[in-house]
N, C-alpha and C positions, 0 to 999 in steps of 0.2 A: 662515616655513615651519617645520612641525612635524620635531623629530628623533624618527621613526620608526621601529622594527625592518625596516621596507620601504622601499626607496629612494621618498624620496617622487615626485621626477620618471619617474623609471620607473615606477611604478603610476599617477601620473598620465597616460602616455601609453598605457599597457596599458588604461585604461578608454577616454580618449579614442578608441582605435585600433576597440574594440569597434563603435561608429558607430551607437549605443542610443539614441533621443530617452531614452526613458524609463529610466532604468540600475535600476531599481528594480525594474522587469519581467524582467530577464536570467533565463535559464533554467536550471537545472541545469547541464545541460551546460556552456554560454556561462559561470559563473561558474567549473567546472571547467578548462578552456580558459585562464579569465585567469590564474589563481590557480598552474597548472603554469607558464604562460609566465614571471608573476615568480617563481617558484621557481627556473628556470631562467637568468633573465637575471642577479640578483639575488644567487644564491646562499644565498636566506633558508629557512630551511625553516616551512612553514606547515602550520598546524594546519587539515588539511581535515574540514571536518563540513559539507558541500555534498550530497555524495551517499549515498545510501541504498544500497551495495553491502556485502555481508558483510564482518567481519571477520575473520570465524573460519576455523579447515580446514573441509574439508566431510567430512559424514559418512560415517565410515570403509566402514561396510556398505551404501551405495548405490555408494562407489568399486567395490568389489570382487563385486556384484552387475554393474556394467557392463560391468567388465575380463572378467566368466568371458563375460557375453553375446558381446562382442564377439569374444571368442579363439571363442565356439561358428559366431560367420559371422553373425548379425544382420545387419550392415552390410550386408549384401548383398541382404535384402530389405525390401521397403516393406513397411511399419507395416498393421496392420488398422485403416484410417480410424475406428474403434469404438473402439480401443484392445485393447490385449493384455489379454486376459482373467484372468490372473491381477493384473494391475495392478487393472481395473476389481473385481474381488473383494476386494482390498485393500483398495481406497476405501472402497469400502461397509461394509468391516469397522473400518477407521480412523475413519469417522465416527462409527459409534455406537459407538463406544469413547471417543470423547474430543469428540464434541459431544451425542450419546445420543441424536440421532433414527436413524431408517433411511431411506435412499437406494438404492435398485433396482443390483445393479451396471450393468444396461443405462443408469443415468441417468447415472455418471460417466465422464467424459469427457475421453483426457488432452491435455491442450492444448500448445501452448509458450511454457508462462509464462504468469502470470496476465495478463501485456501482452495475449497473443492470445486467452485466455478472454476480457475483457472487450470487448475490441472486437469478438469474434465474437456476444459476450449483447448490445453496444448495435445490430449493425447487424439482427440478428433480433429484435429487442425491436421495434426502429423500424418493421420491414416487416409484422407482425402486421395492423393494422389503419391506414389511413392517415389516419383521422381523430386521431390518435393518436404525433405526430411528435416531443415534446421527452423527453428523459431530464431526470430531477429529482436533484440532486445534493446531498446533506444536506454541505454546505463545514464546513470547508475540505477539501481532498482531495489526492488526485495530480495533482501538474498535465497528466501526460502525458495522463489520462484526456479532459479540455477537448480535447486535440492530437488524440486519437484521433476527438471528437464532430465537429470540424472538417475531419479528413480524408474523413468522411463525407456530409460535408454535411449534417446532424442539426442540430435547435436542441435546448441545453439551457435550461433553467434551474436556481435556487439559491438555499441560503440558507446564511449562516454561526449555526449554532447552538449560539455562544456563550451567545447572549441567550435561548434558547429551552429550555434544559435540563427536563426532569421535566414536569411537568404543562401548561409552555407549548408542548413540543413538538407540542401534540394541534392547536389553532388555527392553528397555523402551518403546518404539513405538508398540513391539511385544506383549506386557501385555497387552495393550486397543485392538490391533485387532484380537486378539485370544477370544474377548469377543465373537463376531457374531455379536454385534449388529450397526460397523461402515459401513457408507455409504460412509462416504470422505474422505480427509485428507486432510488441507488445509493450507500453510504456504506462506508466502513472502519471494524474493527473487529477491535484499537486501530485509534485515529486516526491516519491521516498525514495532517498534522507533529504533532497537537495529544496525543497520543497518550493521551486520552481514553476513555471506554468505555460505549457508551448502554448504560444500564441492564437487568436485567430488566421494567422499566415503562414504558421507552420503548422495548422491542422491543416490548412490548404493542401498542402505540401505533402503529407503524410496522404490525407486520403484519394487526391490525384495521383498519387504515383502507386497508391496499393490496388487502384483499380485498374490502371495502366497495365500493373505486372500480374496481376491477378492471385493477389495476398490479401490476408484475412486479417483485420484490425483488431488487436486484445485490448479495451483501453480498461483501466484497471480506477476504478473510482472510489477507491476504499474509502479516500477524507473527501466526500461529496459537498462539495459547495461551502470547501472551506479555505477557499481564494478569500479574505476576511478584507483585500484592500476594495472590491467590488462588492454592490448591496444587492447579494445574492438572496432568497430564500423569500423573495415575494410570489406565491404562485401566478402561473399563468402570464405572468410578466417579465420581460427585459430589466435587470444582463441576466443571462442562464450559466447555467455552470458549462463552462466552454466542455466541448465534444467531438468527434469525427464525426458521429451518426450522420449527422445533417449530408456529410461527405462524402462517407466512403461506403460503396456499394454490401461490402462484405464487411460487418464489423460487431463485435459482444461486448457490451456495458459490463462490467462487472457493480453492481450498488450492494455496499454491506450495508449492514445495521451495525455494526460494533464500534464501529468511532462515530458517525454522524449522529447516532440513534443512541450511545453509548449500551449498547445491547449486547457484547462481544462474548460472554459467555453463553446466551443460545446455539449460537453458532448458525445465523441465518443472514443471506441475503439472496438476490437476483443475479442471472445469467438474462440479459437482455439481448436476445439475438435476429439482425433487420430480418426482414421480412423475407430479403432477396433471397441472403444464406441460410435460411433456415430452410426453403423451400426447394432450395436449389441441390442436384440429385451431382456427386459424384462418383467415376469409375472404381477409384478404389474403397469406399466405402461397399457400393455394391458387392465387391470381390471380395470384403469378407464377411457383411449380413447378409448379403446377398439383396439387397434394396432398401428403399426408404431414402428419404433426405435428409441435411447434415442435421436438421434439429430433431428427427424423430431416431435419428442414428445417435447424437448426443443427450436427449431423452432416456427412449427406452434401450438401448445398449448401452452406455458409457456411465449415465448415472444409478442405473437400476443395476447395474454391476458394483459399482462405488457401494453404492448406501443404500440403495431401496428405498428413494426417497430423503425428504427432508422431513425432521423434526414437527409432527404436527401443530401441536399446541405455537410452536412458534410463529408457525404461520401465519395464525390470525395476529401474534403477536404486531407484525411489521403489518399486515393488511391494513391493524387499525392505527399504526402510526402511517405510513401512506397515505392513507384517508384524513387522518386531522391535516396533514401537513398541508395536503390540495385543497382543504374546505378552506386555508387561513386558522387553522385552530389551534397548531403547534409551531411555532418559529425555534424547528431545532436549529437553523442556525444559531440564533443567539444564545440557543443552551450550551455551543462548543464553541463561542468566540472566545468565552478564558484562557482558552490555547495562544491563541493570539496573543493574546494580554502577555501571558509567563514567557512565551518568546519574545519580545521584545525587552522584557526584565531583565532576560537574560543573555540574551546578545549585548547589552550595554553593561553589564558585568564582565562577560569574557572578553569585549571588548577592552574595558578600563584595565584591564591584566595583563593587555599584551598579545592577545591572541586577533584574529582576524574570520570573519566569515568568506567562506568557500564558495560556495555558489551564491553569488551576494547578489546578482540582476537578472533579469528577465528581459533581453536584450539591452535596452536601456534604462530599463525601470526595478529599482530595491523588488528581490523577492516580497513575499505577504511572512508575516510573521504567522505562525501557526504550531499544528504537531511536533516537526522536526525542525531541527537545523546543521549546520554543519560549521564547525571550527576548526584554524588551523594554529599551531606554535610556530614562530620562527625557530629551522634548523633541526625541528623532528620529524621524524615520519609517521603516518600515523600512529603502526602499530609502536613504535617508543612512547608516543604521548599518551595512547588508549591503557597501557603497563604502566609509565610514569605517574598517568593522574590515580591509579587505584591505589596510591599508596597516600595519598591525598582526599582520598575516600571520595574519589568521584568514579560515576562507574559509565560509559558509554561506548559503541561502537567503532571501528577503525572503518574509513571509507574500504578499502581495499573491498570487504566482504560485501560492499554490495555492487562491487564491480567497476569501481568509479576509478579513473587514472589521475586522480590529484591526492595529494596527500590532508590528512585530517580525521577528522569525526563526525558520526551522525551521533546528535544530542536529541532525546527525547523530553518533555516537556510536562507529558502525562504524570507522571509522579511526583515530582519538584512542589511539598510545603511550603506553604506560608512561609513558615520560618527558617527556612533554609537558604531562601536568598541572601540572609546575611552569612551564612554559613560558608556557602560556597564564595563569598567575595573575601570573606577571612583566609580561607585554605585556598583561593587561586592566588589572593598575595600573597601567601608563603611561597605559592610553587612558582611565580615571578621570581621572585627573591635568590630559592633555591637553581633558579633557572634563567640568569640575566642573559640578555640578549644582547651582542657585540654592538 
């Protein structure tokens, strides 16, 4: 038996207890779950990079935007199912400031949290036309996104496009929607976990062939304009956070507030939907409201069903961060560049151990350092080294779970102290040590 920073019998029975055929598949959550328990039993303190939750405060002027709401009586009334009109003005003004197309304020939409955008885009995407039943997932992704398609009852498919970058993207994308039977296409952007960035030529790609086959674009912008290698976050100016909007006829922005804004406990962001598709009337939508268009069908049927609206007081919360952001008066970029910073600390740590980054280019060019990352061990698969290192008191994701066909880990960044950078460089040379490589 290995002498570990983690009582080895206790982590052993912390997994055992979990009662996982497959311990390689464990979920976010379920690894968060273990990983508190041997903290607790143990007394070890473990370097969590499991979960995707902010780090940082959250922004000072969406706090005090909510505080005045709430002292004004908000709380007291339901929300306009539409969203609050100065919020919706916002969006629309937020977007073509820092993604430089324009969006209708009637198209943005404020949700709660891009969780419930996106399951509100996949179960209205699905009901459009029923010849027309699978969501197409460009992997690896959020795994919650699979949990949502399933709660559904939805078939997806997928592909990991690792292998497919740049000009093989075009063959590969075009074989799933020459089937007839995609409704959406759904990707992040950066990537989670691989934290990645399709191109200007692979949005080419993506929104010429989704208007070709006539599919719906879900681009998923949870870390907005946290591509940290580009001097993003000047409004109204050049480079934007890259996009399909510009592209593809039919497509939904998803923008949180919870990483960009560090706002994640309200539970608020936009459903940005073009002008095209929001207005544009399909057969089977009709056939089961009997009329209206996809945004007044994803509106008042699919979110007044959900939630009955979003979160008032929040509203104004992001209206008045929107608004500083577009006047110049908030550079939440550089309030979430630290992201950046800890990834790069700690890629040249995993690195000096022996381990290897996964998704390491953007065709040609180093990923951007940021929220996630992804590492690999010579000769483990993920789910051995995601089990391995918790006994090591490190706690992180197995690709497998977010759909990815390479073997590894997505490493989160958000929680990782000051002081643990030396921590974790002490306990990955042990687990070198413990773990030499032929």
């Amino acid at each position: 038996m290995k002498h570990t920073p983690v009582d080895y019998p206790t982590a052993e029975r912390a997994i055992r207890d979990c009662g996982l055929p497959d311990f390689g598949r464990a979920t976010i959550r379920e690894m968060v779950a273990i990983s508190t328990r041997l903290e607790r039993e143990t007394g070890t303190e473990f370097i969590h990079m499991e979960m995707g939750v902010p780090g940082l405060p959250p922004a000072r002027t969406g706090v005090e935007a909510e505080i005045e709401a709430l002292r004004s009586g908000v709380a007291a009334i339901y929300p306009d199912i539409n969203g609050l009109g100065a919020l919706k003005d916002e969006a629309s003004r937020f977007i073509r400031a820092f993604v430089g197309v324009d969006m209708p304020p009637e198209c943005c939409i404020p949700v709660t949290g891009s969780m419930q955008g996106t399951y509100a885009s996949f179960l209205t995407c699905g009901q459009c036309d029923p010849a027309r039943d699978t969501i197409l997932f460009i992997d690896p992704g959020f795994p919650v996104q699979k949990q949502q398609i399933a709660v559904m009852g939805y078939r997806y498919a997928s592909f990991d496009v690792y292998d497919c970058r740049g000009d093989r993207l075009r063959p590969v994308l075009e074989a799933f929607l020459a089937r007839g039977n995609i409704a959406a296409i759904v990707y992040s952007n950066p990537n989670n976990p691989g934290w990645f960035c399709l191109t200007d030529g692979e949005l080419d790609t993506v929104g010429e062939l989704a208007n070709r086959y006539d599919a719906i674009v879900i681009e998923d912008l949870a870390y907005f304009a946290m591509d940290f290698r580009k001097a993003l976050g000047t409004p109204f100016r050049p480079p934007y956070q890259a996009s399909v909007a510009s592209r593809a006829k039919h497509c939904i922005l998803h923008i949180s507030a919870s990483k960009a804004f560090s706002y994640a406990g309200q539970r608020i962001g936009i459903a940005a939907i073009s002008s095209s598709l929001y207005h544009r009337r399909y057969d089977g939508l009709t056939q089961r409201y009997g009329g209206g268009t996809f945004g007044t069908a994803y509106v008042h049927r699919v979110l007044y069903a959900l939630s009955s609206g979003t979160s008032h007081s929040a509203q104004y919360a992001l209206a008045a961060m929107f608004r500083a952001a577009s006047d110049g008066r908030f550079d939440f970029v550089s309030e979430v560049r630290e992201y950046g910073e800890r990834a790069a600390r700690l890629k040249r740590i995993f690195i000096a151990r022996g381990f290897r980054i996964v998704y390491d280019l953007d065709i040609d060019e180093p990923v951007a350092d940021g929220f996630y990352f992804t590492v690999a061990y010579p000769g483990m698969t993920g789910g051995r080294l995601m089990e391995e290192l918790l006994y090591y008191g490190v706690s992180a994701i197995s690709l497998s779970t977010t759909n990815s066909r390479q073997e590894g880990l997505r490493a989160c960044t958000s929680f990782v102290k000051p002081h643990q950078y030396r921590l974790l460089d002490e306990r990955l040379a042990l687990f070198q040590a413990h773990h030499p490589v032929a």
